[in-house]
SERO-4910 file (N, C-alpha, C, O; in steps of 0.05 Angstrom, whole numbers):
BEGIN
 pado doro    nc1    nc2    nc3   cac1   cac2   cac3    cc1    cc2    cc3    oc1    oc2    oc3
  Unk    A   1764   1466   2418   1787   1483   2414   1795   1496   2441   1776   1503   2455
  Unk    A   1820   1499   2450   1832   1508   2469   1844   1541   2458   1851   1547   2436
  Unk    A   1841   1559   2482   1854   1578   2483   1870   1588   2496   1860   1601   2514
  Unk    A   1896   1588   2495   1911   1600   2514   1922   1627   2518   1936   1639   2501
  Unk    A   1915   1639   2544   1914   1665   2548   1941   1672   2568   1948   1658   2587
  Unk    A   1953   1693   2558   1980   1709   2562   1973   1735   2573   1951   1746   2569
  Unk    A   1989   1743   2583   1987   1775   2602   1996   1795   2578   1990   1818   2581
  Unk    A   2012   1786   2549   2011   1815   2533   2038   1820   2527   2048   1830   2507
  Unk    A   2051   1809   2553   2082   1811   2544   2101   1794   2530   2098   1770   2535
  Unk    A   2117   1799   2515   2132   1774   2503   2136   1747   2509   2130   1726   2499
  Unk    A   2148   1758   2531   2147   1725   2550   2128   1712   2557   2127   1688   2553
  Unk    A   2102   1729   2572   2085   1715   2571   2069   1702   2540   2054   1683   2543
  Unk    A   2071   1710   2520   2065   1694   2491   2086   1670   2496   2077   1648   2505
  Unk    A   2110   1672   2491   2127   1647   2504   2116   1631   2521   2119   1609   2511
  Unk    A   2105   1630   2541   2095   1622   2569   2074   1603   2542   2077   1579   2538
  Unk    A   2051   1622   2524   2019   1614   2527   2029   1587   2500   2019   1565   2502
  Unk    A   2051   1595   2473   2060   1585   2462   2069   1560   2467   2056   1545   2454
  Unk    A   2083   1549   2479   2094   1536   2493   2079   1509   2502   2088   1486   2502
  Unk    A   2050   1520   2510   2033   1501   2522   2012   1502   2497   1996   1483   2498
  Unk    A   2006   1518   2476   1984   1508   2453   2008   1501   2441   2012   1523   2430
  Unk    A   2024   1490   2436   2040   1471   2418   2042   1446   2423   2053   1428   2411
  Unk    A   2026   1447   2447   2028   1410   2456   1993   1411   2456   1983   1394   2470
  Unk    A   1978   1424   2445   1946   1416   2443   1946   1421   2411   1958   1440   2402
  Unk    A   1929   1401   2391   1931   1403   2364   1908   1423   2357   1886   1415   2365
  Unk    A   1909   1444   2347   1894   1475   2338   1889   1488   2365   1867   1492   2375
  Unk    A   1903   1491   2369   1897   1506   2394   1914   1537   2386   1931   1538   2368
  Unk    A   1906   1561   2403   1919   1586   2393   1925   1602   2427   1920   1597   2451
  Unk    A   1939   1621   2412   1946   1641   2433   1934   1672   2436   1940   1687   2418
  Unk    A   1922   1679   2452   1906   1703   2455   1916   1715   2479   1930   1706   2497
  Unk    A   1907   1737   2475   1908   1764   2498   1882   1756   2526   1859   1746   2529
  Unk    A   1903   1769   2540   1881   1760   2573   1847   1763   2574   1831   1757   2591
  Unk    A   1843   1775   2543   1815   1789   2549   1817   1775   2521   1831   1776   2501
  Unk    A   1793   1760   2530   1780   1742   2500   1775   1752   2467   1755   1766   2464
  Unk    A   1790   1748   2447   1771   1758   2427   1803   1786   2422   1805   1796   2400
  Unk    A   1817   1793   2438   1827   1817   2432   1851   1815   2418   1870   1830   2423
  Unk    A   1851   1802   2406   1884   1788   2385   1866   1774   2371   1881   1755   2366
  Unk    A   1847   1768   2362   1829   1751   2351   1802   1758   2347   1786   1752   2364
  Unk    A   1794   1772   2326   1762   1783   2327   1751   1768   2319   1729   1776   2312
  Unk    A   1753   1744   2316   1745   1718   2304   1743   1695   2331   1726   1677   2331
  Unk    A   1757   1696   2348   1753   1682   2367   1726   1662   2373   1703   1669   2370
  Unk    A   1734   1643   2381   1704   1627   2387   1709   1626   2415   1725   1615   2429
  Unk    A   1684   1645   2421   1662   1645   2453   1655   1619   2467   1643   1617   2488
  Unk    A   1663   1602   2452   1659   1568   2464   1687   1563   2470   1690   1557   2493
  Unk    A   1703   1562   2459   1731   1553   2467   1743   1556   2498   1746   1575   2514
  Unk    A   1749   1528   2501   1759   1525   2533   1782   1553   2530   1797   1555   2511
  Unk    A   1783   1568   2547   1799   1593   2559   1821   1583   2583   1815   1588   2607
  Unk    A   1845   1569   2577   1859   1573   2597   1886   1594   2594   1901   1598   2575
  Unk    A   1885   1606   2624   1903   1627   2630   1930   1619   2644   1934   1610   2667
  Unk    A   1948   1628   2623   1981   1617   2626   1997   1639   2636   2008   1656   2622
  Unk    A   1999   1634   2667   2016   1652   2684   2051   1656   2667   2067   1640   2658
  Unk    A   2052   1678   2667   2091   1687   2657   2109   1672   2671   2110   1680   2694
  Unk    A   2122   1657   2667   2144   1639   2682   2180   1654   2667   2187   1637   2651
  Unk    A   2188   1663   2667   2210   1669   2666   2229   1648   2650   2242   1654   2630
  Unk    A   2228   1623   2665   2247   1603   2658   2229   1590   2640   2243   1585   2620
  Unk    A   2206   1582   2636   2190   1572   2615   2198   1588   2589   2211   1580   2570
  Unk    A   2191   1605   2593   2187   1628   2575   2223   1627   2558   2226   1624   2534
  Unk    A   2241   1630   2572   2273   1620   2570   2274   1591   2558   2289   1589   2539
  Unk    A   2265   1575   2563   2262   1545   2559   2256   1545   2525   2270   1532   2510
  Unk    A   2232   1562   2517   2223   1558   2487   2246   1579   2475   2255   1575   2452
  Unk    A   2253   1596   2489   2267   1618   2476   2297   1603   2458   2307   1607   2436
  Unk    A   2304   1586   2479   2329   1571   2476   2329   1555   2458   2350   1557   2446
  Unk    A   2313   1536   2447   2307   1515   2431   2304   1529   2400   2310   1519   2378
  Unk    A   2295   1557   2405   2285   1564   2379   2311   1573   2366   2316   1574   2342
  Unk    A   2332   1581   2392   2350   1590   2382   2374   1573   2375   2390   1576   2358
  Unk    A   2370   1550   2397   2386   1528   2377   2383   1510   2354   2399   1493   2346
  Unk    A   2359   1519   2345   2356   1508   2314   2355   1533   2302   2375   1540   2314
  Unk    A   2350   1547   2293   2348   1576   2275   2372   1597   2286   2374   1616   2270
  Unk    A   2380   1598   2296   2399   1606   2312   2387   1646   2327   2365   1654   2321
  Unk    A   2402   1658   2340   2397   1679   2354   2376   1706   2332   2357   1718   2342
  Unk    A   2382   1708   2315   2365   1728   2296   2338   1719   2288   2323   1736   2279
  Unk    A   2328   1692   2291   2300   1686   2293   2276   1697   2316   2252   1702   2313
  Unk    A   2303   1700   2349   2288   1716   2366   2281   1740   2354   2258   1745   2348
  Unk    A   2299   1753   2352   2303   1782   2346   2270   1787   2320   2251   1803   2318
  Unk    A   2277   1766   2309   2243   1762   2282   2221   1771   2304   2207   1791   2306
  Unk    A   2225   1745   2324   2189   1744   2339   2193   1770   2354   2171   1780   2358
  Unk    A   2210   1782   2362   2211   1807   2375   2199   1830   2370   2185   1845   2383
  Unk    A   2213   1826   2331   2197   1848   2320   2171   1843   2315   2157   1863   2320
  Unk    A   2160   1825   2308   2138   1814   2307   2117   1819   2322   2094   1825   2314
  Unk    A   2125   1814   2351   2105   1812   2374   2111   1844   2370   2091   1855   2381
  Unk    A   2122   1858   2364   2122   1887   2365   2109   1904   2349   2110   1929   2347
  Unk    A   2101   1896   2343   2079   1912   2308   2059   1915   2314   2047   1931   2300
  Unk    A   2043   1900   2340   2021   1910   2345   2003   1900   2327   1980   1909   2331
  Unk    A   2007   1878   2299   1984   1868   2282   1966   1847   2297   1971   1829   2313
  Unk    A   1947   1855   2286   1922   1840   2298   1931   1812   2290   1931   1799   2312
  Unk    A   1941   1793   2267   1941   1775   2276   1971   1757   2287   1978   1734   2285
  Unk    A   1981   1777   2296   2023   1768   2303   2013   1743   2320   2027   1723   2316
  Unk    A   1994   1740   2336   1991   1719   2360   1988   1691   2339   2001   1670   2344
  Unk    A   1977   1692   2324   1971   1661   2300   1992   1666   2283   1995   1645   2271
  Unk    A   2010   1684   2273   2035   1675   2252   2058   1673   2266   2079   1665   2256
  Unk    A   2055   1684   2298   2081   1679   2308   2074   1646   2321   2092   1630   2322
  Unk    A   2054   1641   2328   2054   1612   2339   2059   1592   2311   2078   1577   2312
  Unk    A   2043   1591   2290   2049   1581   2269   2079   1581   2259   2086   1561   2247
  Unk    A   2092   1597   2262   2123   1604   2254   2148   1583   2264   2166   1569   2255
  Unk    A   2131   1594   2296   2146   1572   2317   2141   1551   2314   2160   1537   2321
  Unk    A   2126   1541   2307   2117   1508   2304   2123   1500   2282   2120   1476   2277
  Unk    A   2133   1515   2264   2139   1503   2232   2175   1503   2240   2191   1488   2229
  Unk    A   2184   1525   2262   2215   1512   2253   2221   1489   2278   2236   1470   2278
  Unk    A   2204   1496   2295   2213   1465   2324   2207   1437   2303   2220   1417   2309
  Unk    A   2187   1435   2280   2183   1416   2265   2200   1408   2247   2204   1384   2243
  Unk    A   2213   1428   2235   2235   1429   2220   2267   1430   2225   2286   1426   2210
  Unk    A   2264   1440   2260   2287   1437   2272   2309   1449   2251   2326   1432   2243
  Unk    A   2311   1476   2240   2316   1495   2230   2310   1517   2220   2287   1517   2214
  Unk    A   2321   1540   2214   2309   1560   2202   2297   1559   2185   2307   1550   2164
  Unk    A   2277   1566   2184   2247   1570   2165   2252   1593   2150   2237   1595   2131
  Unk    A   2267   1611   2152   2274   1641   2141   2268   1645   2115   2253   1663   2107
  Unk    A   2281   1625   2097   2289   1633   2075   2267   1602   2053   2273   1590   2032
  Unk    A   2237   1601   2073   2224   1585   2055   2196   1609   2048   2177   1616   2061
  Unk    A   2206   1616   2020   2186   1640   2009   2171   1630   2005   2153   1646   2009
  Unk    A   2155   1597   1995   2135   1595   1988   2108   1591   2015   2084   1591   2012
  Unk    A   2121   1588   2034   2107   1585   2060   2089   1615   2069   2100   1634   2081
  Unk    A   2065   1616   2062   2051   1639   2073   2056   1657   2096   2056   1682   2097
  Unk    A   2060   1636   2118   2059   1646   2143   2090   1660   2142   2094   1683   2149
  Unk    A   2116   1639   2130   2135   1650   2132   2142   1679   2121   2158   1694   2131
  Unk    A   2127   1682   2099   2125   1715   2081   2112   1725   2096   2129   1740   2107
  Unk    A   2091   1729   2108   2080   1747   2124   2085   1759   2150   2073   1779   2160
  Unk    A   2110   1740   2161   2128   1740   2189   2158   1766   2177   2169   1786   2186
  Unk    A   2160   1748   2153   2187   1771   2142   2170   1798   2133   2176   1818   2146
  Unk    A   2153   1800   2117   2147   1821   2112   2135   1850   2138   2143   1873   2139
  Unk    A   2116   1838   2153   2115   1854   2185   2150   1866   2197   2160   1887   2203
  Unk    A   2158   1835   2195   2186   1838   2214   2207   1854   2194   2228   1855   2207
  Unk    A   2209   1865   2175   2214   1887   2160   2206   1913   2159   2220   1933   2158
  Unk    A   2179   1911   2160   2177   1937   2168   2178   1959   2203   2178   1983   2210
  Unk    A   2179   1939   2211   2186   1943   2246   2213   1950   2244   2221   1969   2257
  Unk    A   2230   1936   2228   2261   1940   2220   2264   1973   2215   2272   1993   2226
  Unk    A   2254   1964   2198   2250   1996   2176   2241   2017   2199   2258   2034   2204
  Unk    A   2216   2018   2215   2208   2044   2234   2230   2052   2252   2235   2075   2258
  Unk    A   2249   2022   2262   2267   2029   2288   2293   2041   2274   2305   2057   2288
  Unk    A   2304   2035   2247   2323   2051   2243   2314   2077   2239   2324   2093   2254
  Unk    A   2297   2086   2224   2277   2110   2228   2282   2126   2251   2293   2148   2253
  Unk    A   2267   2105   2275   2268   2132   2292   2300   2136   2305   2311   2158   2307
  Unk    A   2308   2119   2309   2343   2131   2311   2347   2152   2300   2357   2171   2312
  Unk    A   2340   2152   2272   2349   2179   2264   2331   2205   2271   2341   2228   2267
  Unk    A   2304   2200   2282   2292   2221   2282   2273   2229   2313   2253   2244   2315
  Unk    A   2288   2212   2335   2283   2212   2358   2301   2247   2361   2323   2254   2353
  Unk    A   2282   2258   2374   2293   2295   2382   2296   2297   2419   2277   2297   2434
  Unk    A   2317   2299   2426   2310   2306   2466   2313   2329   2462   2323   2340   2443
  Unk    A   2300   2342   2489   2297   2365   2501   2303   2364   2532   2293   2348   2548
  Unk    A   2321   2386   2538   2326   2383   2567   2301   2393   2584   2290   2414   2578
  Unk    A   2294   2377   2606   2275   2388   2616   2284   2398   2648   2307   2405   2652
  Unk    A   2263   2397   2667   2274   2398   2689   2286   2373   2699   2282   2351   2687
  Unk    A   2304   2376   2724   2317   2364   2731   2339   2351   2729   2350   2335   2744
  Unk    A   2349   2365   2694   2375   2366   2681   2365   2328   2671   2378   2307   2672
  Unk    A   2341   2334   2663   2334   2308   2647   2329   2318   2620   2323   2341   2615
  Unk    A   2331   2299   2600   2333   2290   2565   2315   2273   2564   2315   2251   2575
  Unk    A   2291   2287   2544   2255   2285   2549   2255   2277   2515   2261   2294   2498
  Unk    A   2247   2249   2510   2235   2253   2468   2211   2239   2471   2209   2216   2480
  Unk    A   2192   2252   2463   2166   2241   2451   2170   2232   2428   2185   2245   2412
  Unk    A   2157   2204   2419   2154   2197   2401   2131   2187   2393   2119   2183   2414
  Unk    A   2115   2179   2370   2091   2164   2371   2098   2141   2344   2098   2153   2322
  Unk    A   2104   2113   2342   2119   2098   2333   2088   2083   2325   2067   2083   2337
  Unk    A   2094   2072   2305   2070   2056   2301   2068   2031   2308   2047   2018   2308
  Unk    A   2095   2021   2315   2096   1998   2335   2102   2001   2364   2093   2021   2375
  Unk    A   2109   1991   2371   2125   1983   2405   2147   1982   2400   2157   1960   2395
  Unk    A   2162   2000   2400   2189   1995   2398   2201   2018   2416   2221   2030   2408
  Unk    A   2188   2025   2443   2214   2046   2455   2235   2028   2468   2256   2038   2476
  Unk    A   2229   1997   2471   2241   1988   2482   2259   1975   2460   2268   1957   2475
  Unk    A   2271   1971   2436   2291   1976   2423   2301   2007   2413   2320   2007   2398
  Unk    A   2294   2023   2419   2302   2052   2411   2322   2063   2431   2345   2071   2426
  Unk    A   2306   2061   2463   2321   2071   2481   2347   2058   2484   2365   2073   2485
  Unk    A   2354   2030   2485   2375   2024   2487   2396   2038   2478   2416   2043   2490
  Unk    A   2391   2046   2453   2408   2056   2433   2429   2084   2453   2452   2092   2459
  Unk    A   2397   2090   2453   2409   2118   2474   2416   2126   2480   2428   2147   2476
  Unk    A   2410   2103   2506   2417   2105   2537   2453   2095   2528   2470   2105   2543
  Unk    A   2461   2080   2512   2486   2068   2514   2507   2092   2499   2531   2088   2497
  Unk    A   2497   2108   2493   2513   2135   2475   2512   2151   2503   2536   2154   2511
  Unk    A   2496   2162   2518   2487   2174   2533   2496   2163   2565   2484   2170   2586
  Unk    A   2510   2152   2565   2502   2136   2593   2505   2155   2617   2488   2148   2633
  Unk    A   2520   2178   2628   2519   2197   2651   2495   2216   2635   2495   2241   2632
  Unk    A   2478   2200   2628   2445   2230   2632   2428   2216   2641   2431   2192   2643
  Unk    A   2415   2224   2645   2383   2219   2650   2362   2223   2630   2352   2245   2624
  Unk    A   2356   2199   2618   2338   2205   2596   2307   2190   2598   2301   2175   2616
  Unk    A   2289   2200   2575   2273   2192   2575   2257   2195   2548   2251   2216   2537
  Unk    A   2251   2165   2540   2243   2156   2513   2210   2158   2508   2201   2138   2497
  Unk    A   2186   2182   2515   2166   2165   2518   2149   2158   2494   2149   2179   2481
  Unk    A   2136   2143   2483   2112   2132   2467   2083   2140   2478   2070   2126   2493
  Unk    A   2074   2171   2465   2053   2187   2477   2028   2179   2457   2008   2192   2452
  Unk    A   2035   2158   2449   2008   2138   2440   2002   2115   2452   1980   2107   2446
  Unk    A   2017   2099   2471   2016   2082   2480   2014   2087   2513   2001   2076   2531
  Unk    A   2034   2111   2515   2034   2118   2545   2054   2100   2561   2050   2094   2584
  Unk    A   2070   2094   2551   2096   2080   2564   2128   2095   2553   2131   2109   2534
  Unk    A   2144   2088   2569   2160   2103   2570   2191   2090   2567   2187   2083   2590
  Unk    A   2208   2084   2563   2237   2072   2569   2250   2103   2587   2246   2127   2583
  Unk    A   2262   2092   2603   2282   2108   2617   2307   2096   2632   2306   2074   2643
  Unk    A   2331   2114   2630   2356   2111   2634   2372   2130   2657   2376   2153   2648
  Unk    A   2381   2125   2681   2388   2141   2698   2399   2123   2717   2389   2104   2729
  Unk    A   2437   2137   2719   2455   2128   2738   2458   2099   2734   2457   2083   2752
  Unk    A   2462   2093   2711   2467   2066   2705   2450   2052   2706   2459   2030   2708
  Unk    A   2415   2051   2705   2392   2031   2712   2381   2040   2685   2390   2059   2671
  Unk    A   2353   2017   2679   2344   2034   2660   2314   2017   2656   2312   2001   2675
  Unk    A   2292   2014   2639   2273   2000   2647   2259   2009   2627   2274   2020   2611
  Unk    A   2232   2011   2619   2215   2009   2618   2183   2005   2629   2172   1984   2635
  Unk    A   2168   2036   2632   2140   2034   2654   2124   2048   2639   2129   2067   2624
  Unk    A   2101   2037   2643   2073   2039   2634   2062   2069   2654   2060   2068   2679
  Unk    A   2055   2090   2638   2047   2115   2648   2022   2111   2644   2016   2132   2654
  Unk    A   2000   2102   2636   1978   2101   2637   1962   2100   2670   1938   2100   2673
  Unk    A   1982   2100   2692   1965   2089   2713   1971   2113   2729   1960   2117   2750
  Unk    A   1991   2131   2717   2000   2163   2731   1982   2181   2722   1976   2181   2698
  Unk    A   1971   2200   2742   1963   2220   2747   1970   2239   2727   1994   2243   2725
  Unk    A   1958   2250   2713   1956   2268   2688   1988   2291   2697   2010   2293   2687
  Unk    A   1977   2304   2719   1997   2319   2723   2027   2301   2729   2048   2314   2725
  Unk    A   2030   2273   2737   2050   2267   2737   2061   2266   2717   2084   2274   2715
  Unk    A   2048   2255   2694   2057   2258   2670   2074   2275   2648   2092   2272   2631
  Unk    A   2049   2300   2663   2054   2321   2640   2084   2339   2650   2097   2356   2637
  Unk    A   2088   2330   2679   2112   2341   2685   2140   2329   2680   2161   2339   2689
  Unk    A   2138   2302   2660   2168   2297   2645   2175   2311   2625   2198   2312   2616
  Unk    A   2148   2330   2613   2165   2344   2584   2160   2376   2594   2157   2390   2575
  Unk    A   2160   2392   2623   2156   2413   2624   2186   2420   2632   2202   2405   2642
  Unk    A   2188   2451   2625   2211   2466   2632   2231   2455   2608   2255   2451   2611
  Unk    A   2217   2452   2584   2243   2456   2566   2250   2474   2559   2238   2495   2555
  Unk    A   2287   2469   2556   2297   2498   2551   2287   2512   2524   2294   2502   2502
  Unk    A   2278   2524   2524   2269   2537   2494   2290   2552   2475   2286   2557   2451
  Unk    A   2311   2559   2488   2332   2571   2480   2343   2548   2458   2336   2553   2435
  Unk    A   2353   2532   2461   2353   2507   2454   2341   2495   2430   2353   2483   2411
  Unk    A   2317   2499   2433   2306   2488   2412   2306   2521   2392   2310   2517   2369
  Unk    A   2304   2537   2395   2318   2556   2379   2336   2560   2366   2335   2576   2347
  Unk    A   2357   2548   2374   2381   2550   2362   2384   2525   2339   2399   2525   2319
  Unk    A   2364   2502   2349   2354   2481   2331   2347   2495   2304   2358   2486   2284
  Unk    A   2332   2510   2303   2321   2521   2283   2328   2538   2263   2322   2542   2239
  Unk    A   2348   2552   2285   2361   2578   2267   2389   2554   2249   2398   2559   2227
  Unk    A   2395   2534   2264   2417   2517   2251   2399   2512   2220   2406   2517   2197
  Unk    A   2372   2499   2231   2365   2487   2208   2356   2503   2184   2360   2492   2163
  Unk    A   2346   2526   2183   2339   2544   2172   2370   2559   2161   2363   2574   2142
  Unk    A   2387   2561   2163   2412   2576   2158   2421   2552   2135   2424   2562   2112
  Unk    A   2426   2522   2138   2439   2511   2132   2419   2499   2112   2427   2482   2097
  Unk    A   2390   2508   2112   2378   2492   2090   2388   2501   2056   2402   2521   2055
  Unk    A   2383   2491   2037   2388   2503   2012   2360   2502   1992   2354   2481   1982
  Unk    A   2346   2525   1988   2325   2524   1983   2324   2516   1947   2302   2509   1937
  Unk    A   2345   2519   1934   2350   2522   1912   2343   2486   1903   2329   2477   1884
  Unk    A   2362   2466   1932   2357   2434   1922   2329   2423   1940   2325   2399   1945
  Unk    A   2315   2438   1945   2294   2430   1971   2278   2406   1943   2281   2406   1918
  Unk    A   2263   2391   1960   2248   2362   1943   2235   2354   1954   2240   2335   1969
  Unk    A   2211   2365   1951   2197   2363   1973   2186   2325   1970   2186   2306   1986
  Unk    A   2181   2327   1950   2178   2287   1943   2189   2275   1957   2181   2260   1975
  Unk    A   2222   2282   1945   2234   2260   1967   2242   2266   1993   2259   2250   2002
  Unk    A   2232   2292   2013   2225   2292   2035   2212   2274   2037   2228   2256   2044
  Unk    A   2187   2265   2035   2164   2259   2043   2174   2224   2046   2169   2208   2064
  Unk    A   2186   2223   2027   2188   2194   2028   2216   2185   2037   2221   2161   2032
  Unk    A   2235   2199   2050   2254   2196   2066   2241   2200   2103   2246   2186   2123
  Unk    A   2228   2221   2101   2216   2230   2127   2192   2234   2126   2183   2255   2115
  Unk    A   2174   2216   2136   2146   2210   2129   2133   2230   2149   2141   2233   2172
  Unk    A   2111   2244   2138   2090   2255   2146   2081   2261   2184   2075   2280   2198
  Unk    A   2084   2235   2189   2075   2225   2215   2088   2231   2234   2080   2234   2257
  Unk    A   2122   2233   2222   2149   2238   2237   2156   2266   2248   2170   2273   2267
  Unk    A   2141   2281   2228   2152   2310   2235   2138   2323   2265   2149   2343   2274
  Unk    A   2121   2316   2274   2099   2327   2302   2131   2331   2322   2132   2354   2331
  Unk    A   2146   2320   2326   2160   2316   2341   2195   2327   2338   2211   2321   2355
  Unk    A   2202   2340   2315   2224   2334   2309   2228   2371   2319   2211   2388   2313
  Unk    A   2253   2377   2334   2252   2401   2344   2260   2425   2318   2249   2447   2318
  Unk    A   2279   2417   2297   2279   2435   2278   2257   2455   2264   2255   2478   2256
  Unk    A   2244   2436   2264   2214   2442   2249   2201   2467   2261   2189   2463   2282
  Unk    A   2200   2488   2254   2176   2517   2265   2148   2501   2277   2139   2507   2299
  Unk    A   2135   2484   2262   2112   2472   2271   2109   2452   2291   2087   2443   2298
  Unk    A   2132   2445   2302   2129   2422   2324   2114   2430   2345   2115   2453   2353
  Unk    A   2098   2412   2356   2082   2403   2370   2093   2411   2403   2112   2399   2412
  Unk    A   2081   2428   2416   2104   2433   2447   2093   2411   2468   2072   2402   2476
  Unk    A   2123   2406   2471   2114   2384   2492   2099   2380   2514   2089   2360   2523
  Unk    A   2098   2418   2522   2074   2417   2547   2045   2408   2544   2029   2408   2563
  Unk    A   2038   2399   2513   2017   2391   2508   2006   2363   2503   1984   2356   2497
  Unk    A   2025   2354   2505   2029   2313   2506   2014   2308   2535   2016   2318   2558
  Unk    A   1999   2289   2522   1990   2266   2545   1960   2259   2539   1948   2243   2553
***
């Protein structure tokens, strides 16, 4: 059995995909053995598949000329969920429609295919979510600061959203579970991994919020609530539990000087 190892990023799965589709059972894993795979076999030849850009473009294209452009957008969400096993249903996926040389979408009896829609639904479901419940705060530097903690990977479909409503600010999207961040400023915008910054660099994107601000958040929400239709049930299940740490209305939110 062959293993092919990727750096973690999309493309690079593209890159490792790409090349176990031309070895028969062969799979795709994370740079560090065994870590997309707790099942992994310790005997398996280990080769490591550098990110190529145009490789990575090469499979991207094919998939999209048989299934057409919203199949990406599937493995997107997919590779985004963070499930232990996305690395074997997204390679399985891919290889059932390059075989089929069409969309696989709409074949329910296919395991792998239900288990690709059902993930890639709920990743759906978190990112319209946080659109609605992403909160900024101005911080210093006349920057727009939101913590979020998403149970997938998704600041890098959230911020876009943003930054394109927003475009003369300076913002910043971060994921203070993951430690990465999207950011948007003077027309650029990106995506960086804060795990390798200095605690205090960190902790100085959410300091100096105006507090005034988030006061007036509150007194809005508190004035305009109606206690008479309050529900709390279907709170809970419109705005889940997990969501509220972060949302500035709320008396109980979480202050940002304490993230990281």
């Amino acid at each position: 059995m062959t293993d092919f190892a990727c750096d973690g990023s999309f493309d690079g799965f593209l890159c490792a995909a790409r090349r176990a589709l031309e070895v028969p059972g062969a799979r795709v894993v994370a740079s560090c053995r065994g870590a997309e795979d707790p099942g992994a076999d310790l005997f398996a030849e280990l080769v490591r598949v550098p990110t190529d850009a145009m490789d990575a473009a090469c499979l991207r294209a094919r998939i999209a000329a048989y299934a057409g452009a919203a199949e990406i957008e599937t493995l997107m969400f997919v590779f985004a969920s963070a499930a232990p096993e996305r690395y074997r249903l997204l390679l399985g996926y891919i290889a059932r429609t390059l075989a089929a040389a069409r969309s696989i979408a709409g074949d329910a009896t296919d395991p792998v295919v239900r288990a690709v829609r059902r993930i890639r639904d709920r990743v759906s479901l978190e990112i319209a979510r946080m659109l609605g419940f992403v909160r900024f705060r101005r911080t210093g530097g006349d920057r727009y600061y939101a913590p979020v903690r998403p149970d997938a990977d998704i600041v890098g479909f959230i911020g876009p959203h943003f930054a394109d409503r927003l475009p003369d600010q300076a913002l910043v999207v971060h994921d203070v579970g993951r430690d990465v961040a999207f950011w948007s400023a003077r027309g650029m915008r990106g995506i960086v991994d804060l795990a390798g910054l200095p605690r205090d660099a960190r902790e100085r994107l959410a300091k100096d919020v105006e507090p005034g601000v988030e006061a007036l958040w509150r007194a809005f929400f508190e004035q305009t609530a109606n206690p008479e239709r309050r529900n709390r049930r279907l709170q809970r299940k419109l705005l889940p539990e997990r969501y509220h740490a972060f949302l500035v209305e709320r008396p109980q939110i979480a202050s940002p000087r304490r993230l990281g």
